[in-house]
N, C-alpha and C positions, 0 to 999 in steps of 0.2 A: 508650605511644603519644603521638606530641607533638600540640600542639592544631591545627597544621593536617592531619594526619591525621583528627582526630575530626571536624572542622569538612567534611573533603570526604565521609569516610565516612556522615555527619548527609545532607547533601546529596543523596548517589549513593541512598540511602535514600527520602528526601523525592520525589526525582524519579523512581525506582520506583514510590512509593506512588501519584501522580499518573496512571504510565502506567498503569498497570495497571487502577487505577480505570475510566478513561480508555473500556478497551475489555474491561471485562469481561464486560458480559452482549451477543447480537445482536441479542435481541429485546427490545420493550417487556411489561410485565405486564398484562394485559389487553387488548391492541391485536391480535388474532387477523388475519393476515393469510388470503387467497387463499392466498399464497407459502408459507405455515407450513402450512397446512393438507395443503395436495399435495404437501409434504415426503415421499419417501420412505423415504428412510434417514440416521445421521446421517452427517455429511461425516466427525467423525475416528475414528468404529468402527461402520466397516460392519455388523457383525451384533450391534450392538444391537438390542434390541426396543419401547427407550423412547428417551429424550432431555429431560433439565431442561434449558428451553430459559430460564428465569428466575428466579431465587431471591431472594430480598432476608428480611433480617431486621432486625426492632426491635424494643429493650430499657429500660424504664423501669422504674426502683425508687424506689416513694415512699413515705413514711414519714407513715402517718396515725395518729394519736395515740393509739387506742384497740385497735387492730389490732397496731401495729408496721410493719414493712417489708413493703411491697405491690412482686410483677416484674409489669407487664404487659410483655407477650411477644407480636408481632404478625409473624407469619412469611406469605410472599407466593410460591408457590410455584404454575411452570405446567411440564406437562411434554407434548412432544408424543408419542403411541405411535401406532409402526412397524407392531406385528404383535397386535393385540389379541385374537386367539385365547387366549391365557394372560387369564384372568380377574383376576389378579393384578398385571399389567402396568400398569396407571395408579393403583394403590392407594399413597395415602401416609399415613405414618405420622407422628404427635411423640411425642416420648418426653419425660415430666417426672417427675419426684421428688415422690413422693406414697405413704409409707408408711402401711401398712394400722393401724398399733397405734399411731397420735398422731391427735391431735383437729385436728391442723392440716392442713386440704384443700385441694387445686389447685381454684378453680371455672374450669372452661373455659367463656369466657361467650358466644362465637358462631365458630362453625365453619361455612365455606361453600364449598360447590362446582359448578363449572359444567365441560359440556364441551360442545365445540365441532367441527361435523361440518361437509363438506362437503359438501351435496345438489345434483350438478352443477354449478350455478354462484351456488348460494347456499348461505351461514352461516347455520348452524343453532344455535341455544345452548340447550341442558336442564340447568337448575338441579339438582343433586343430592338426593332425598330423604331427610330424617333418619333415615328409617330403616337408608339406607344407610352411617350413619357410628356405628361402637361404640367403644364403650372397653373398656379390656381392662387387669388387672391381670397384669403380667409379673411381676412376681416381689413380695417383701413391701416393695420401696420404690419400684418404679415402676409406670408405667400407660403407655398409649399410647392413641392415637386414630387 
């Protein structure tokens, strides 16, 4: 490949990574609109039952002296559901690497959730109960929440 080949293909790249960026997600993360809320269905699969309307993830590994290498791990996740008859339908999950026969443990150090109702023409917000959030050992090296 000659170097103005790679220098356009670098580019054509760079200015994808940009758009794309650009117009990824519709909604803000926590900004619960009127509009979102009386959403009916989503626009590109009609007989979905849910919709991740937000996602975002972040990743920090720091290396503290007596420990070794620390991930925090900050995931930002809002989804609007269509048909919540299915109990199951707004339930999310993370899945991390946490083997049952090693001394070295995941601490999951705060998990929170809220959801967000339309009563006529007022927003409603109910914080999630801890009791409603488990963990659960899937198999001998992971866990989920």
């Amino acid at each position: 490949m000659s170097i103005s080949k790679s220098i356009i293909t670098t580019i054509l790249f760079v200015a994808f990574i940009f758009v794309s960026d650009t117009n990824a997600q519709k909604y803000k993360y926590g900004k619960v609109s009127k509009e979102l809320l009386a959403l009916q269905e989503c626009d590109f699969y009609k007989n979905s039952n849910a919709m991740i309307t937000f996602i975002n993830g972040e990743i920090n590994v720091n290396y503290e002296g007596s420990v070794g290498f620390l991930k925090y791990e900050k995931i930002r996740k809002q989804v609007k559901i269509f048909d919540a008859r299915n109990p199951e339908t707004g339930n999310t999950s993370f899945y991390y690497y946490s083997p049952k026969n090693e001394n070295k443990k995941v601490k999951v150090l705060n998990i929170k959730g809220v959801t967000y109702n339309l009563d006529g023409d007022k927003i409603t917000e109910t914080k999630i109960n801890k009791e409603n959030i488990h963990e659960t050992q899937i198999n001998d090296y992971y866990k989920k929440w």
